[in-house]
N, C-alpha and C positions, 0 to 999 in steps of 0.2 A: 832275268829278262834282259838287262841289259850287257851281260855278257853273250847273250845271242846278237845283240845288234850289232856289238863290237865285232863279235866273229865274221857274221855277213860282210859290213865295213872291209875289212881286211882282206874277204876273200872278193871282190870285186873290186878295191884297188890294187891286189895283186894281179888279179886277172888285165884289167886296167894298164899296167905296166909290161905283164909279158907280152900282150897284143901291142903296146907303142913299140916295143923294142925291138920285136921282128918285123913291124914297118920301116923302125931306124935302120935295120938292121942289111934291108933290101935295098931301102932308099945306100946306103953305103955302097955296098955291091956290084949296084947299077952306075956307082961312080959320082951319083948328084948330090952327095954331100961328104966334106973331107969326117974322119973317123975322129969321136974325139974319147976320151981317156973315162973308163967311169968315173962313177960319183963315188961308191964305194969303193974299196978294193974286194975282188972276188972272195979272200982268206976272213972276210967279218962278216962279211953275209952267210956262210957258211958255217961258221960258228955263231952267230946269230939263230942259225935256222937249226943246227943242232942242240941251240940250249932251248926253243921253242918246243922242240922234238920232245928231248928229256923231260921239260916241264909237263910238257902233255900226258908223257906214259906215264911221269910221276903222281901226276893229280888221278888219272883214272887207276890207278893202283891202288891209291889211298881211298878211292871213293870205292871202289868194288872190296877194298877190305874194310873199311867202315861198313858196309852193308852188310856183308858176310856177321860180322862180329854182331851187328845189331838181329839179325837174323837167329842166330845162334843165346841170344841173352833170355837169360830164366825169367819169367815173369809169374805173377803171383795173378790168376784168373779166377773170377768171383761171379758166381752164378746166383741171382737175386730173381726169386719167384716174385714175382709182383701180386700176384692173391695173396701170399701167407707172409712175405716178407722172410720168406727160411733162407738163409744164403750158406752156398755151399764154395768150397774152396781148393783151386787145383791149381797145379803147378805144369808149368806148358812152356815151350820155344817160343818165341815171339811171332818166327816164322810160320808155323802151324797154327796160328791163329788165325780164322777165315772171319767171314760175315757172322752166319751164326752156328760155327760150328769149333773144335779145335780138339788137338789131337795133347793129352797129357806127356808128362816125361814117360810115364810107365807105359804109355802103348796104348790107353783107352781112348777113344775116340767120345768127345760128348757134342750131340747136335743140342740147340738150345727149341725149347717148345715155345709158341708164341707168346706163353707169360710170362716169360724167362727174361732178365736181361742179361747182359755181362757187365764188368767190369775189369780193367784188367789194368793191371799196377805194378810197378817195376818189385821185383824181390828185396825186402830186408838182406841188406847184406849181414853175415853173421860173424867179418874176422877179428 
């Protein structure tokens, strides 16, 4: 959440600065005020905004592959009758786990009946 703040922040102090700057920019033009030297030089703002860039593509790379990979993880799904208490046990993508339904490694699909629960538990790793 508060990296949304920051973000807005940012994106209406830039805004902010490019609307001052092309009123600095006419008010010059028009000759009613002498020109003065930026604050930055041009060559750090630009590599400033290019390591902004790359952080950016870099974090949404890492997040759509963190997702992909969690998507992709075996997990261990446990189906609990709640009249008999029989619990059955399947192995399934994480992705393809719905509300109440999820689709096995081997291609069966099981919808859950209203006595049904799930549970569903990361796999025993076995290296």
């Amino acid at each position: 959440m508060l990296w949304k703040l920051l973000l807005t922040f940012a994106v209406i102090l830039g805004a902010y600065g490019i609307i001052r700057a092309r009123i600095r920019s006419d008010r010059v033009a028009r000759g009613l005020e002498p020109p003065r030297p930026p604050l930055f030089p041009p060559g750090l703002i630009r590599l400033a905004l290019s390591a902004v860039l790359t952080l950016m593509v870099v974090g949404s790379s890492l997040h759509l592959y963190t997702g992909w990979q969690r998507e992709h993880e075996v997990v261990l799904v446990q189906v609990v009758n709640a009249n008999t208490g029989q619990v059955m046990s399947f192995e399934a993508l994480w992705g393809s786990v719905d509300d109440r339904r999820f689709q096995t490694i081997d291609g069966r699909e099981i919808r859950l009946a209203d006595v049904e629960r799930m549970i569903v538990v990361p796999k025993p790793r076995s290296d």
